[in-house]
MDTraj code that builds the backbone (N, CA, C; nanometers):
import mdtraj as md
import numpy as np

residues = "UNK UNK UNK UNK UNK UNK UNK UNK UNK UNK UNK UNK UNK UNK UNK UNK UNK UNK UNK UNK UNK UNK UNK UNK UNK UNK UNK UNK UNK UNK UNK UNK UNK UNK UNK UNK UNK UNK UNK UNK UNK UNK UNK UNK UNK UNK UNK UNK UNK UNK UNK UNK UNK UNK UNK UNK UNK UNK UNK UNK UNK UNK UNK UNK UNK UNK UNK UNK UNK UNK UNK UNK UNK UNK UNK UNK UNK UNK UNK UNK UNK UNK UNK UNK UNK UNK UNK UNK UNK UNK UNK UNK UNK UNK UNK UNK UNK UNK UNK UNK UNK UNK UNK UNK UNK UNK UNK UNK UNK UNK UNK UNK UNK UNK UNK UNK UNK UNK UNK UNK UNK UNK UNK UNK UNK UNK UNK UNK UNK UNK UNK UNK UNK UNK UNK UNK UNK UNK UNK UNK UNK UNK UNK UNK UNK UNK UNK UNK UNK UNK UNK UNK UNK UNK UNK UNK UNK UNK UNK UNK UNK UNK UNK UNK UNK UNK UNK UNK UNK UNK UNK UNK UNK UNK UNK UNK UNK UNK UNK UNK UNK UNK UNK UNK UNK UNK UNK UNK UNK UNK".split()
xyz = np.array([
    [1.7483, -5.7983, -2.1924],
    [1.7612, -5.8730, -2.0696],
    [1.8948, -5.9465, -2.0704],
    [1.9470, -5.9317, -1.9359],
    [2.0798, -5.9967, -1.9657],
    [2.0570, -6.1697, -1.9563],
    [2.1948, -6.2257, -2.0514],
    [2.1631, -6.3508, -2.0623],
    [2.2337, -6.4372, -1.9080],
    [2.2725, -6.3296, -1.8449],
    [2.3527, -6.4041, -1.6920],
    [2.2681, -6.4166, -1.6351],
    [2.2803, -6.5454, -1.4990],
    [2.1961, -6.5071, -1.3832],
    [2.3157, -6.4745, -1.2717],
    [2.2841, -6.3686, -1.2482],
    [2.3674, -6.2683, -1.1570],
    [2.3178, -6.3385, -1.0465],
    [2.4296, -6.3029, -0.9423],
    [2.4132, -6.3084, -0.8170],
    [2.4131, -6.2418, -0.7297],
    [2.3295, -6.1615, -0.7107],
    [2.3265, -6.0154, -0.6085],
    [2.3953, -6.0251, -0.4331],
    [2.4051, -5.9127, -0.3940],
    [2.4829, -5.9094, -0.2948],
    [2.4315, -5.7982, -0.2437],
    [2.3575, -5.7486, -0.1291],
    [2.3730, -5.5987, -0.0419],
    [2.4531, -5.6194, 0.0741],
    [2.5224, -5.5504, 0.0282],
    [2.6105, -5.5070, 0.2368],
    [2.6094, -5.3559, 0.2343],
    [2.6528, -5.3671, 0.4006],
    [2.7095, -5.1990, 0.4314],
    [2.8079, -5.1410, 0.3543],
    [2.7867, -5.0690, 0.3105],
    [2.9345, -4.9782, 0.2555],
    [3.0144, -4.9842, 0.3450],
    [3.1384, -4.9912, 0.3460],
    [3.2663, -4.9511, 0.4658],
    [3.3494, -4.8390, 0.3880],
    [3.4500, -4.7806, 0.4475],
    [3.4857, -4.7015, 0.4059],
    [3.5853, -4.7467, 0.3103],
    [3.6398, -4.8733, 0.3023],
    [3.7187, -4.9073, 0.2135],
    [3.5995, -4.9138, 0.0462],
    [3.4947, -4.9094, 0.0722],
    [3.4047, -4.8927, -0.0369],
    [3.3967, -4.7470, -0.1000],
    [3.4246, -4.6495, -0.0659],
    [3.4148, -4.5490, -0.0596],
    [3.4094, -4.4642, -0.1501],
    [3.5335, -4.4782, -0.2286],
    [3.5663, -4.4814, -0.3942],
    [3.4699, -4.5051, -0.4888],
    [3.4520, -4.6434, -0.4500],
    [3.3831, -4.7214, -0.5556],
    [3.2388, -4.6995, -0.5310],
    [3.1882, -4.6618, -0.4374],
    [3.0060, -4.5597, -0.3910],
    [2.9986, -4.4141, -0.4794],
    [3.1853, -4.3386, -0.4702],
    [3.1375, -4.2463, -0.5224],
    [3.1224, -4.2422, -0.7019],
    [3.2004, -4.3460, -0.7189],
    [3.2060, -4.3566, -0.8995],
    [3.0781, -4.3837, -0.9040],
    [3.0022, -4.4795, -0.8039],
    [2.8227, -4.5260, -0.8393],
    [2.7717, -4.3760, -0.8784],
    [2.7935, -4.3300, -0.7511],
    [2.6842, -4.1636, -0.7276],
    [2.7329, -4.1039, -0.8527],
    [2.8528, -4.1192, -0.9798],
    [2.8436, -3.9632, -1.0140],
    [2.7638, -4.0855, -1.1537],
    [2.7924, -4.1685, -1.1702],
    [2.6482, -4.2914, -1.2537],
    [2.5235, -4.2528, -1.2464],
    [2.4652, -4.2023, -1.1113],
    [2.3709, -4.2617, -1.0611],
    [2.2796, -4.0798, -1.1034],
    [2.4058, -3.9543, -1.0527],
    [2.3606, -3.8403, -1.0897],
    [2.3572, -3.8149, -1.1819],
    [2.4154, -3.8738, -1.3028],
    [2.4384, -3.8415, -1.4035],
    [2.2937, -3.8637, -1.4970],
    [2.2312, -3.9985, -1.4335],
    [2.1187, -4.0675, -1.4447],
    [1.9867, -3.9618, -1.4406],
    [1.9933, -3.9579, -1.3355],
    [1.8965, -3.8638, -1.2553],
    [1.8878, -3.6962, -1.3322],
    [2.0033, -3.6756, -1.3884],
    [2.0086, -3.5238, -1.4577],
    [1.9203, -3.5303, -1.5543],
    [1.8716, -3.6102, -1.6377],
    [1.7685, -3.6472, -1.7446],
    [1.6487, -3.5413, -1.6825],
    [1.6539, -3.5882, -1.5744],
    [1.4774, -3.5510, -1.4990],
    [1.5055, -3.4045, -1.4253],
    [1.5819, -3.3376, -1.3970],
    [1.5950, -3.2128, -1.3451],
    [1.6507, -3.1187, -1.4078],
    [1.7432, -3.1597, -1.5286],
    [1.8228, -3.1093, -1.5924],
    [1.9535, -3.0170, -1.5358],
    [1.9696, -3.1132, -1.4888],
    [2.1408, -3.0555, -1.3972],
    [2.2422, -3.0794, -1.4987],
    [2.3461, -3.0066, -1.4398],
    [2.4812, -2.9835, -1.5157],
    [2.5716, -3.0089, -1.4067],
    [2.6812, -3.1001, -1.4618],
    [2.7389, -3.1029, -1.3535],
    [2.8600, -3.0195, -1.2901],
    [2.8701, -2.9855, -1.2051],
    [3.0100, -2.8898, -1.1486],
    [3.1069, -2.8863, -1.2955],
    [3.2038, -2.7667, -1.2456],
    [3.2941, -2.7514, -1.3243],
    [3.3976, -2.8446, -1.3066],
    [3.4197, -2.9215, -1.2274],
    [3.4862, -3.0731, -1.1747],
    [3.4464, -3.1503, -1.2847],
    [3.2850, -3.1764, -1.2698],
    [3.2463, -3.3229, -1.3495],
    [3.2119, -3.3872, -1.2660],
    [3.2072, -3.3116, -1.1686],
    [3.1325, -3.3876, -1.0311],
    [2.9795, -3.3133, -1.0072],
    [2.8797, -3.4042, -0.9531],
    [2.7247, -3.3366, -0.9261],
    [2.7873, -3.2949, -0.8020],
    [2.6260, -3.2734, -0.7191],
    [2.5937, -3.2282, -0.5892],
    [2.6719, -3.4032, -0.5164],
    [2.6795, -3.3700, -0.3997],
    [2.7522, -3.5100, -0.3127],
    [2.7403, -3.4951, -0.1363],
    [2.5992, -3.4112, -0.1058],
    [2.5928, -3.3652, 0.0168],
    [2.5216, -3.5108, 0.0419],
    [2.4600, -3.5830, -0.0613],
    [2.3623, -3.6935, 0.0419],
    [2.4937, -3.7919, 0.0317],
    [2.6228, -3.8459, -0.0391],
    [2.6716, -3.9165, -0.0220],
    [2.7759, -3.9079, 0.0742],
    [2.8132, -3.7332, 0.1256],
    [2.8776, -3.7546, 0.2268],
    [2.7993, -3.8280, 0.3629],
    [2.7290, -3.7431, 0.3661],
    [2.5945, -3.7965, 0.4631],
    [2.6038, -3.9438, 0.5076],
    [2.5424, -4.0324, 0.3631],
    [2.5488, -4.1676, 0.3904],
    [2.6646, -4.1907, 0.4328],
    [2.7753, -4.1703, 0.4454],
    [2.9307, -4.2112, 0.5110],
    [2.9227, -4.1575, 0.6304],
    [2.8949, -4.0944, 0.6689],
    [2.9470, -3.9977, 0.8046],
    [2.8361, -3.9683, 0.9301],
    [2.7123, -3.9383, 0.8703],
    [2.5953, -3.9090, 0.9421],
    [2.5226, -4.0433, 1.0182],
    [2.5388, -4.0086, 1.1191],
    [2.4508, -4.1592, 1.1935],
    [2.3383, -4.2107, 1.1714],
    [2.2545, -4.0889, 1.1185],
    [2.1056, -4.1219, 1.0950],
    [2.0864, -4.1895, 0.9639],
    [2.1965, -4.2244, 0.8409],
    [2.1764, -4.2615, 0.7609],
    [2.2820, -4.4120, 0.7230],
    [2.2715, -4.4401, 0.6171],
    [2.3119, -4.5882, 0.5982],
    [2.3261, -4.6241, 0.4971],
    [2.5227, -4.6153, 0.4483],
    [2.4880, -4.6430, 0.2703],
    [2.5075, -4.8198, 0.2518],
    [2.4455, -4.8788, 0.1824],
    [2.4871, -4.9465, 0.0943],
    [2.5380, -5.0450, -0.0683],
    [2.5693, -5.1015, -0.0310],
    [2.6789, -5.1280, -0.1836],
    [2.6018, -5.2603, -0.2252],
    [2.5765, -5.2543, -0.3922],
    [2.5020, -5.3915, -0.4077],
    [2.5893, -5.3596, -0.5183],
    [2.6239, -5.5591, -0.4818],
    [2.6924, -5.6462, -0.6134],
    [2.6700, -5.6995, -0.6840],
    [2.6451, -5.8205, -0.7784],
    [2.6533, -5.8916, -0.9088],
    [2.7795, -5.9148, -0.9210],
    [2.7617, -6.0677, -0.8559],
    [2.8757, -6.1253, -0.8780],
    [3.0062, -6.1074, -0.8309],
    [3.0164, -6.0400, -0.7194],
    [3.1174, -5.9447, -0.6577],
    [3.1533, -5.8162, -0.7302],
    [3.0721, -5.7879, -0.8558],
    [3.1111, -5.6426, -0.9101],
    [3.0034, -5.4928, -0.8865],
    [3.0735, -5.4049, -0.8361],
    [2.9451, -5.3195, -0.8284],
    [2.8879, -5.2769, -0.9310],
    [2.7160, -5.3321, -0.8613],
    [2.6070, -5.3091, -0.9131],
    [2.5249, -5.1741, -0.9116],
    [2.5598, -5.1258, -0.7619],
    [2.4730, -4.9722, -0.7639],
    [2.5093, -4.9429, -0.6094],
    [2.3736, -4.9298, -0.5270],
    [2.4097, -4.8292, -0.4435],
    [2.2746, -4.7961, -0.3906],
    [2.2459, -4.8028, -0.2262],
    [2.1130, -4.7849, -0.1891],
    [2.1620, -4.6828, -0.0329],
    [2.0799, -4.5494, -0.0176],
    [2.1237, -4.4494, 0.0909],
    [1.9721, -4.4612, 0.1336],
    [2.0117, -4.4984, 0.2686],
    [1.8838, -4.4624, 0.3474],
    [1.9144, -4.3345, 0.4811],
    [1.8088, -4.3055, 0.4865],
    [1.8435, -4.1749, 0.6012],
    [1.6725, -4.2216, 0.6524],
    [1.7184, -4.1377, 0.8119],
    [1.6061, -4.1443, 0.9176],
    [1.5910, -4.2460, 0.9854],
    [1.7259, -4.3226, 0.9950],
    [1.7139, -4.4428, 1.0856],
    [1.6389, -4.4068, 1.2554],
    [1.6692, -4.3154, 1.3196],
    [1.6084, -4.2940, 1.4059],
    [1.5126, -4.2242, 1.4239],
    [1.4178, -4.1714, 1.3228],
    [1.3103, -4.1153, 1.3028],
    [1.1926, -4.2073, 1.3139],
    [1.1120, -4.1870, 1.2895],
    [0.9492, -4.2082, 1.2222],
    [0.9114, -4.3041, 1.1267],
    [1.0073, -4.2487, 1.0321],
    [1.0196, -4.3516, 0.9290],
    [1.1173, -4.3133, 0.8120],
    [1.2119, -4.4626, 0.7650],
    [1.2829, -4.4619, 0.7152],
    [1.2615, -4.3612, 0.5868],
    [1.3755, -4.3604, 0.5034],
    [1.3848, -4.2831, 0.3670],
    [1.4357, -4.3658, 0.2820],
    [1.4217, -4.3875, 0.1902],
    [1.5060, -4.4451, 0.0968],
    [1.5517, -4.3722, -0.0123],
    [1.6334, -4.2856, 0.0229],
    [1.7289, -4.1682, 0.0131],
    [1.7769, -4.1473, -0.1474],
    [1.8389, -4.2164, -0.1837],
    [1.9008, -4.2807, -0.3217],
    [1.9068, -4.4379, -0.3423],
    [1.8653, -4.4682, -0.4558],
    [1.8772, -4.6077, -0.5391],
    [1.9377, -4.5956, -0.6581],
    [1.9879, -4.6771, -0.7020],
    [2.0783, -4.6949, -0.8113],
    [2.0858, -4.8524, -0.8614],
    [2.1155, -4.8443, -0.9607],
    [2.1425, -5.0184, -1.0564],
    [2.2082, -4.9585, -1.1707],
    [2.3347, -5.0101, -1.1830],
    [2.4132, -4.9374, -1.3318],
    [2.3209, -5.0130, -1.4488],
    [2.3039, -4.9675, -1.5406],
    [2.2409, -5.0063, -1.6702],
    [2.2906, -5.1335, -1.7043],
    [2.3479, -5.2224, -1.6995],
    [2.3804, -5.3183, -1.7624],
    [2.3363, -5.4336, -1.6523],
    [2.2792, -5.3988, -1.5558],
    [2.2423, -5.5118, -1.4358],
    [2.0833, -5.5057, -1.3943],
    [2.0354, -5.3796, -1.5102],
    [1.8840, -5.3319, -1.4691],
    [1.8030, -5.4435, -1.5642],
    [1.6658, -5.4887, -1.5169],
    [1.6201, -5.5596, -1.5838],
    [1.6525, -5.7302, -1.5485],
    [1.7379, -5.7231, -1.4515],
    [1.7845, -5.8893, -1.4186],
    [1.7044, -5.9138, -1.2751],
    [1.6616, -5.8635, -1.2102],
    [1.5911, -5.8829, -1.1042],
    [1.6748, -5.8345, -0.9547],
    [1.8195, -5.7721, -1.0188],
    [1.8702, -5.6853, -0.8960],
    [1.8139, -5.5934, -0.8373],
    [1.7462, -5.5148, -0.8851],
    [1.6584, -5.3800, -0.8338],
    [1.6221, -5.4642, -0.7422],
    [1.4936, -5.5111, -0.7481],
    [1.3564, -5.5370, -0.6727],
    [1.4886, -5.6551, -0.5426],
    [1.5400, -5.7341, -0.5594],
    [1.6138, -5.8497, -0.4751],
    [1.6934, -5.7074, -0.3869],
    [1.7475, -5.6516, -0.4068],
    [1.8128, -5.5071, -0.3300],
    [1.7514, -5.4382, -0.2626],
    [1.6065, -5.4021, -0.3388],
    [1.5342, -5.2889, -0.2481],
    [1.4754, -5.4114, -0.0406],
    [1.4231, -5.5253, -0.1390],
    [1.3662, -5.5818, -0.0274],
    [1.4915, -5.5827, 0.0473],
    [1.6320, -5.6423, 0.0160],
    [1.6894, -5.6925, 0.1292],
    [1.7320, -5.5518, 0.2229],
    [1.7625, -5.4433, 0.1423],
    [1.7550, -5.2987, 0.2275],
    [1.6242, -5.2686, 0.3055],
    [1.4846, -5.2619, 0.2233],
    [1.3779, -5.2832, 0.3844],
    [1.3919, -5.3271, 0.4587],
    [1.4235, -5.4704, 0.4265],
    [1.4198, -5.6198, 0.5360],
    [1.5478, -5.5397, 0.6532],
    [1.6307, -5.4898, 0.6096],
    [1.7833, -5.4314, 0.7333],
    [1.6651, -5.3220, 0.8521],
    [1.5843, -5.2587, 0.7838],
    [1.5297, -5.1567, 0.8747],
    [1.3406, -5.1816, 0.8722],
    [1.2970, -5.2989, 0.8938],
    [1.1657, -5.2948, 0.9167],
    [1.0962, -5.1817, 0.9845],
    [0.9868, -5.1687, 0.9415],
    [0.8799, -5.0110, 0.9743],
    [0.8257, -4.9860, 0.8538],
    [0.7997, -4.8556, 0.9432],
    [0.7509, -4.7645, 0.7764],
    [0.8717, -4.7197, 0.7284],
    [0.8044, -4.6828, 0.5875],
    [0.9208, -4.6243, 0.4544],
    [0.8822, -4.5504, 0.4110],
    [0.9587, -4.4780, 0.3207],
    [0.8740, -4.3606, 0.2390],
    [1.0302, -4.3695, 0.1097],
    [1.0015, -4.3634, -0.0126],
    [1.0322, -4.2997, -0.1100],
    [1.0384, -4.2689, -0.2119],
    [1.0812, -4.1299, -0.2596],
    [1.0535, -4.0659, -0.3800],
    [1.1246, -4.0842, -0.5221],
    [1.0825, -4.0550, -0.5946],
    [1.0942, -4.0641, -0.7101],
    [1.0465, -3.9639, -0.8108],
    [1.0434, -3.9482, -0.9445],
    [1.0100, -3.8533, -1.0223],
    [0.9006, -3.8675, -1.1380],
    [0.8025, -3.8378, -1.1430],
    [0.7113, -3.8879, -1.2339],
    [0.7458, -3.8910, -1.3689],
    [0.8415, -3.8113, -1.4136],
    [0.8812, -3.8369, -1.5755],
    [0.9928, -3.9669, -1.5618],
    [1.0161, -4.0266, -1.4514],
    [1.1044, -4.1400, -1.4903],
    [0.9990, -4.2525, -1.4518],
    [0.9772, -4.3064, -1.6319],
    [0.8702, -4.4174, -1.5886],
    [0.8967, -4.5859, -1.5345],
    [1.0461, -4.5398, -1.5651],
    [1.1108, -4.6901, -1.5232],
    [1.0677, -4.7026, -1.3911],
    [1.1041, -4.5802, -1.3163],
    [1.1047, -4.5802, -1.1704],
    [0.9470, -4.5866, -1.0623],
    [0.8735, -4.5285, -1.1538],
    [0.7284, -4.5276, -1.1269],
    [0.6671, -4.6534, -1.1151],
    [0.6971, -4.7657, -1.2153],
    [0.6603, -4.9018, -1.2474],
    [0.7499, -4.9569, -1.1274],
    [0.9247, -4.9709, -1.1340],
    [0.9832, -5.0012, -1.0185],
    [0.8977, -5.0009, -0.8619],
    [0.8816, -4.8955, -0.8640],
    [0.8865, -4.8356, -0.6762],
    [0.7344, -4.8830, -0.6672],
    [0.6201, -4.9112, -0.7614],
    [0.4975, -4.9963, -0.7223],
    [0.5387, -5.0944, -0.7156],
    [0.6064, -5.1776, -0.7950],
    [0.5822, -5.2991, -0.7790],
    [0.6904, -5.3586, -0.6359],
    [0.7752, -5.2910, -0.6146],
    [0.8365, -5.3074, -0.4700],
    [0.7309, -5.2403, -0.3717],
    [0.6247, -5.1709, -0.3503],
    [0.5938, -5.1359, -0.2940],
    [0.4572, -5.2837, -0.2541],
    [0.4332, -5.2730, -0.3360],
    [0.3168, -5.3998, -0.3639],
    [0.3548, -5.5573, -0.2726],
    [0.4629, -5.5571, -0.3505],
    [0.5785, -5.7153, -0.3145],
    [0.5795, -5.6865, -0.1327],
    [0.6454, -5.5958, -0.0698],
    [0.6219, -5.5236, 0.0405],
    [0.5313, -5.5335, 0.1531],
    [0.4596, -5.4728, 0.1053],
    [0.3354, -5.3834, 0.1632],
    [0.1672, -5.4659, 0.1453],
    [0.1490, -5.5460, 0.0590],
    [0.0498, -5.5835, -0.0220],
    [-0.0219, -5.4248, -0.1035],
    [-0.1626, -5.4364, -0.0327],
    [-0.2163, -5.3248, -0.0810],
    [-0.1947, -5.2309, 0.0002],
    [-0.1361, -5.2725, 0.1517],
    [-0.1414, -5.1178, 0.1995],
    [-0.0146, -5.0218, 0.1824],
    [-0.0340, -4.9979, 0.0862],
    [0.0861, -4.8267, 0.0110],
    [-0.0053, -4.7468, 0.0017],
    [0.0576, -4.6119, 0.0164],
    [0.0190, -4.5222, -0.0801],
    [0.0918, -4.3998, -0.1529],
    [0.0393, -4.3376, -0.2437],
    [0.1488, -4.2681, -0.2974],
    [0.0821, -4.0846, -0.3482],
    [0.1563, -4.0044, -0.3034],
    [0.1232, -3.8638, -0.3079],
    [0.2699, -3.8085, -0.3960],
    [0.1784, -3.6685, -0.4629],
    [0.2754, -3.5517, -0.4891],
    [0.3524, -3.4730, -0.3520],
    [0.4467, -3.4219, -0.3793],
    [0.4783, -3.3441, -0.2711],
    [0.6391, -3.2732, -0.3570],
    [0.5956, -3.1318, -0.3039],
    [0.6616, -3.0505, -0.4089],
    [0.8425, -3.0920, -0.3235],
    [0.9297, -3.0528, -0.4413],
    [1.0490, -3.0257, -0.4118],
    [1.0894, -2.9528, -0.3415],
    [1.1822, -2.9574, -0.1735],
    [1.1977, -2.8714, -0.0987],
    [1.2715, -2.7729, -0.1651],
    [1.2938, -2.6489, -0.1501],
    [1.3160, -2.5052, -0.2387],
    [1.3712, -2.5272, -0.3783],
    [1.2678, -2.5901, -0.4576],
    [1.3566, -2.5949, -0.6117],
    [1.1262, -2.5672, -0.6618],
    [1.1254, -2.4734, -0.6668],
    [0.9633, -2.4434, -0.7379],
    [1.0082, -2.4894, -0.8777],
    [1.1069, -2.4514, -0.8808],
    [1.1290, -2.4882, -1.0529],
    [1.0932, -2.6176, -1.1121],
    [1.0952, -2.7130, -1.0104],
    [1.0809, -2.8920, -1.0544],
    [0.9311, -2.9311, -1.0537],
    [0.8746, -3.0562, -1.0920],
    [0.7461, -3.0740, -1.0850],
    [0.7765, -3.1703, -0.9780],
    [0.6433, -3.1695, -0.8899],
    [0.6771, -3.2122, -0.7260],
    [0.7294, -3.3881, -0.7961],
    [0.7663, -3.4094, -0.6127],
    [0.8421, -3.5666, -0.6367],
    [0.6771, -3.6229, -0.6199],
    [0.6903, -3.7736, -0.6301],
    [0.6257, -3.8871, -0.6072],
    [0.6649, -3.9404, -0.5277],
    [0.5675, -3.9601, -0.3933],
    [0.6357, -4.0217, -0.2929],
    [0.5233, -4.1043, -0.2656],
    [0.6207, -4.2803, -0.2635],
    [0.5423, -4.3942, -0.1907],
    [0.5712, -4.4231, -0.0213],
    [0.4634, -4.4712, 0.0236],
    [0.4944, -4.5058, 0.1949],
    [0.4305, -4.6400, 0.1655],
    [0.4763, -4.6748, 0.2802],
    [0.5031, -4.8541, 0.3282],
    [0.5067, -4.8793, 0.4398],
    [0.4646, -4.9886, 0.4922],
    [0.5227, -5.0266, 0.6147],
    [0.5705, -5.1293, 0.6049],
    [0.6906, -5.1876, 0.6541],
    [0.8239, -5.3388, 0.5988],
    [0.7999, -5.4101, 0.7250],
    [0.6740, -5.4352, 0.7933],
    [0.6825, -5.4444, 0.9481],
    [0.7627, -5.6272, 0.9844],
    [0.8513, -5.6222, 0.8926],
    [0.9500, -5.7574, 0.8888],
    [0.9136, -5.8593, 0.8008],
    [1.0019, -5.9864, 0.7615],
    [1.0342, -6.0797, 0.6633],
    [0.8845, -6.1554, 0.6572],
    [0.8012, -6.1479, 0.7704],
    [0.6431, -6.2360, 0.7091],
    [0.5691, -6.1204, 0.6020],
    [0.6001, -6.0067, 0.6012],
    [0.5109, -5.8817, 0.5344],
    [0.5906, -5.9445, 0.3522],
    [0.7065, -5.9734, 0.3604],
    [0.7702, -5.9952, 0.2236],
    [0.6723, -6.0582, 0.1623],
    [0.6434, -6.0141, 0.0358],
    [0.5760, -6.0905, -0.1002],
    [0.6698, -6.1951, -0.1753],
    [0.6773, -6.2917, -0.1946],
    [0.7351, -6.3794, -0.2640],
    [0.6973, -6.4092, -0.4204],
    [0.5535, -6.3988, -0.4288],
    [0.4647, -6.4461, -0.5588],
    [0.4330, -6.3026, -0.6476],
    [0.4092, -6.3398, -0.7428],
    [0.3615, -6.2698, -0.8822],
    [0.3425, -6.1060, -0.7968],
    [0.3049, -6.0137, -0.8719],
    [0.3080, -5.8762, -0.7871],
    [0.1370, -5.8612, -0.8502],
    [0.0369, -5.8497, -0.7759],
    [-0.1216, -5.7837, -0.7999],
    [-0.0731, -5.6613, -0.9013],
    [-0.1359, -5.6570, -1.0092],
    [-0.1799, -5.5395, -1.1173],
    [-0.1989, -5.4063, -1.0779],
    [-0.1159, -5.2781, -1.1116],
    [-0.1678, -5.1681, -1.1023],
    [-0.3224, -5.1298, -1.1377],
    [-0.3989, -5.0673, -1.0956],
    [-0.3852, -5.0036, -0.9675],
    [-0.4858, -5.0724, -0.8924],
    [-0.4743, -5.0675, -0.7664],
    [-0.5275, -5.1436, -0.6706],
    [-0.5739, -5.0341, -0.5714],
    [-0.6705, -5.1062, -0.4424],
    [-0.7174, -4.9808, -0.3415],
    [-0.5838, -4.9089, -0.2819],
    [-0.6484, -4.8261, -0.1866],
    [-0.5806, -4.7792, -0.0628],
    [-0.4854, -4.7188, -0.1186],
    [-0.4298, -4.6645, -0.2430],
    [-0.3401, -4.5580, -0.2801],
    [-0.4123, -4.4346, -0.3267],
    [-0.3625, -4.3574, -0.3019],
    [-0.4279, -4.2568, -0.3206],
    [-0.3407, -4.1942, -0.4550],
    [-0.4111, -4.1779, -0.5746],
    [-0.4203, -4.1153, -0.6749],
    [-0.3679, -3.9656, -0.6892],
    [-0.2861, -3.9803, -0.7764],
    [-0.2594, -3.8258, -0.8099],
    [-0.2658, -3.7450, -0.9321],
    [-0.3224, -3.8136, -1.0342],
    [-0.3375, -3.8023, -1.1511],
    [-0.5083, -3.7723, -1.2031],
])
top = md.Topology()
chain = top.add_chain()
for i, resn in enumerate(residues, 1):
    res = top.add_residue(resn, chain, resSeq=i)
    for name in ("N", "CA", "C"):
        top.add_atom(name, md.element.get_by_symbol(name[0]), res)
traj = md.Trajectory(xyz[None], top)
């Protein structure tokens, strides 16, 4: 645990961020290769179709989280004008995980797009499994729930884990202790 108390920060990415989103993403893929077992380009660069996206595509929305004015990570949402949001990509560089940036980031990114939510994650990453309940919980109270649902054309992967939510604005926020796994109204996949 770090011995700082950081001071977190979410804003919009701008394009003068741009650079510094993509050094997050090749962090963040590099991360993520554990669980799919990717290799990256002959560059040294991953895949980068969702980070053009978050820059360019209207329906989506990157942003940049700090510590202290230094970047911390990186949150892509897509489906702003849909149904319900995505929470596309998350990120926290390793040295800021464990301080209470995650969870202070994810809410203030719900809190930007109140509704429903939905997102996935990977069941062999258990950091993330523990993460995305207990934001879901803080959130939502008990009403989440969470399903398998296979990888769109990759059979090869074991399906994602996907949580839904509804963020229906700042009175829905949890402030206090997070209720104990597992609780009603999720539906089980194990």
């Amino acid at each position: 645990m770090p011995s700082y108390h950081p001071h977190p920060a979410v804003r919009p990415a701008t394009a003068d961020d741009q650079a510094t989103v993509e050094r997050l993403w090749l962090m963040f893929r590099h991360d993520m290769s554990e669980f799919g077992g990717q290799l990256p380009h002959p560059d040294g660069t991953f895949r980068s179709d969702r980070l053009r996206s978050a820059f360019h595509d209207p329906d989506w929305a990157a942003y940049l989280i700090t510590s202290d004015e230094r970047p911390a990570g990186l949150a892509f949402v897509r489906g702003l004008a849909g149904p319900a949001r995505v929470l596309n990509s998350f990120f926290v560089v390793r040295g800021a995980r464990r301080s209470g940036i995650g969870l202070r980031a994810a809410r203030e990114v719900v809190a930007r797009h109140p509704g429903p939510w939905e997102v996935a994650f990977q069941d062999a990453n258990a950091g993330a499994v523990a993460f995305w309940r207990r934001v879901a919980t803080e959130l939502a109270g008990d009403d989440w729930s969470e399903e398998r649902r296979p990888v769109p054309n990759r059979a090869d992967l074991p399906p994602d884990v996907w949580i839904s939510f509804d963020a229906g604005g700042p009175a829905r926020v949890r402030t206090g202790p997070s209720p104990t796994w597992p609780r009603r109204n999720r539906r089980a996949w194990w």
